[in-house]
C-alpha positions as CSV (number, residue, x, y, z in Angstrom):
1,X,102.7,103.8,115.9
2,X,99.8,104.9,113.6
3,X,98.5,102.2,110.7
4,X,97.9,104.7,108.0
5,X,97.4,102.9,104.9
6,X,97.9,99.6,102.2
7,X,98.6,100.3,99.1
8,X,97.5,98.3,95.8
9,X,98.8,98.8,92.0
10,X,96.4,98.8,89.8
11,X,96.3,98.6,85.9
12,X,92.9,100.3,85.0
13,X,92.2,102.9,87.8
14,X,88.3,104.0,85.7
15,X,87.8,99.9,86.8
16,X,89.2,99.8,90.4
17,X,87.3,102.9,91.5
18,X,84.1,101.2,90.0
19,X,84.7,98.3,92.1
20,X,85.9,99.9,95.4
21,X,84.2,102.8,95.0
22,X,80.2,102.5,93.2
23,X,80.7,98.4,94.2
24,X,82.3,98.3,97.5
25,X,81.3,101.8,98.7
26,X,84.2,103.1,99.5
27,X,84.8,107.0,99.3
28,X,87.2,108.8,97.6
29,X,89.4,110.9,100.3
30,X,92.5,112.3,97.9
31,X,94.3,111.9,94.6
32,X,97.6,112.9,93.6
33,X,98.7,113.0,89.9
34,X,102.5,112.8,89.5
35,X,103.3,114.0,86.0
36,X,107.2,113.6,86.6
37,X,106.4,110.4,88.0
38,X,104.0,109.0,85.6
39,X,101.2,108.0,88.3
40,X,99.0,108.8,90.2
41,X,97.7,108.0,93.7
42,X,93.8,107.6,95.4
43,X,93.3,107.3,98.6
44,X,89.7,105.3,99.5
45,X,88.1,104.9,102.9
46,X,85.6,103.4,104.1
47,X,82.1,105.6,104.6
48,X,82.1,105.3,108.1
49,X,85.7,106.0,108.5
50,X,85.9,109.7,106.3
51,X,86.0,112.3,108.8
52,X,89.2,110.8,110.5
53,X,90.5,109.8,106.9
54,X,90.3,113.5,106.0
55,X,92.2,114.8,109.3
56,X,94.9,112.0,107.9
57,X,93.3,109.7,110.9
58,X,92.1,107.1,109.8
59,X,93.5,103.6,107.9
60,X,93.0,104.2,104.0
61,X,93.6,102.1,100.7
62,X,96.2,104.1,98.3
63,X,95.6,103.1,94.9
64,X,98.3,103.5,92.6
65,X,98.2,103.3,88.8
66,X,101.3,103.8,87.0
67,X,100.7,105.4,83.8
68,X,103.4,103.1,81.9
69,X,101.6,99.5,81.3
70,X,102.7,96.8,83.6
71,X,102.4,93.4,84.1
72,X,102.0,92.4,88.2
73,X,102.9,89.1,88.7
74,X,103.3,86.9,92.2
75,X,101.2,89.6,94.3
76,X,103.2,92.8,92.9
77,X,99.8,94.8,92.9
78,X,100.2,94.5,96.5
79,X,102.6,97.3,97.4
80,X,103.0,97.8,101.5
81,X,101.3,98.3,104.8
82,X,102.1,101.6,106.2
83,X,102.4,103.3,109.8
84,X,103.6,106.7,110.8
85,X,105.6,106.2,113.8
86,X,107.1,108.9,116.4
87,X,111.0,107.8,115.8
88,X,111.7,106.7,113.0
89,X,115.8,106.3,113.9
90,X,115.2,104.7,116.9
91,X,112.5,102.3,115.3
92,X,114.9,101.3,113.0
93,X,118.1,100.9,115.5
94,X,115.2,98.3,116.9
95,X,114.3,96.6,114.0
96,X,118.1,96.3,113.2
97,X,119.2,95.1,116.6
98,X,116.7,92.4,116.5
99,X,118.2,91.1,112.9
100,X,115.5,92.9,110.9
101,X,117.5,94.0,107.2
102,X,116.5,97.8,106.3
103,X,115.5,97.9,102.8
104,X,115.2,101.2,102.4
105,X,117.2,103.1,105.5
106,X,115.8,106.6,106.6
107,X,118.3,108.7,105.0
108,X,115.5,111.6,104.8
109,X,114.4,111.0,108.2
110,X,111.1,110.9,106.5
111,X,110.7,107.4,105.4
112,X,112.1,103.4,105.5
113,X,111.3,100.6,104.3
114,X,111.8,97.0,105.6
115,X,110.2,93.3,105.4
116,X,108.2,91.0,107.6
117,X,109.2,87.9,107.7
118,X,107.0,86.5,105.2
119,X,108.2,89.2,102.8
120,X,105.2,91.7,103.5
121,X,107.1,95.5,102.4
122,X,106.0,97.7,105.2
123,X,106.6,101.9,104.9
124,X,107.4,103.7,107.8
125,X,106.8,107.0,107.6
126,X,108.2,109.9,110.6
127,X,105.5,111.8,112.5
128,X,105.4,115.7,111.9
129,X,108.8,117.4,110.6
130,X,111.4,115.1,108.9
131,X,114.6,114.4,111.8
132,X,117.6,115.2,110.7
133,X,119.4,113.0,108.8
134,X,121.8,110.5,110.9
135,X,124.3,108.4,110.7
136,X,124.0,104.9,110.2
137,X,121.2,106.2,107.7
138,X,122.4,108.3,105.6
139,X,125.3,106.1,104.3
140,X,123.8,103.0,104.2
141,X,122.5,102.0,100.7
142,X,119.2,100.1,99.6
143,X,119.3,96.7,100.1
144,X,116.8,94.4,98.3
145,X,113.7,95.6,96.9
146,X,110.7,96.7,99.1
């Protein structure tokens, strides 16, 4: 497994790059607009840490800004931790057989989504190549929010 990244909403992106980048120092690695869905993501790393960030190596903060105002409440700016992992089926059989709830089931063989058990959303995302989509997966629907 592979800690990629933790991802924060933010409501004034101009503001947040201010503070973690010309404040805190961190570097802009990527950004991703998403005109279909209304946001966009930047990556940040730490100075020391941009050479692995740009071969996708090393751990990163995603900021995300929707583009539709928002109001986060309770910690909702805090989106997820995220690792890449090398099966994400048989991760998940795990998770499941030791009582863990899939929020978001690997239908895609791409991605889950599940909680800790203080509520913490963590993304798992498959290594290389999506599998191919499986059963249990691929019928089971969302449960909760993530």
């Amino acid at each position: 497994m592979q800690y990629l990244h933790t991802m924060v909403r933010v409501n004034d992106l101009d503001a947040s790059l201010h503070f973690y980048c010309d404040l805190l120092g961190l570097e802009e690695i990527s950004r991703k607009d998403s005109e279909k869905g209304r946001f966009t993501l930047v990556f940040l790393a730490a100075p020391q840490d941009r050479r692995r960030a740009l071969d996708d190596r090393a751990p990163m903060i995603e900021l995300t800004h929707n583009w539709d105002p928002e109001e986060h409440q309770s910690g909702r700016n805090f989106g997820h931790l995220a690792y890449r992992v090398e099966d994400i089926h048989a991760l998940c059989e795990r998770l499941q057989a030791g009582g863990v709830t899939i929020n978001r089931p690997p239908r895609d063989g791409h991605m889950a989504f599940v909680r800790s058990p203080d509520g913490i959303s963590i993304e798992l995302l498959q290594q290389g190549d999506p599998l191919e989509p499986r059963e249990p997966w691929v019928s089971m629907d969302n449960t909760g929010t993530w």
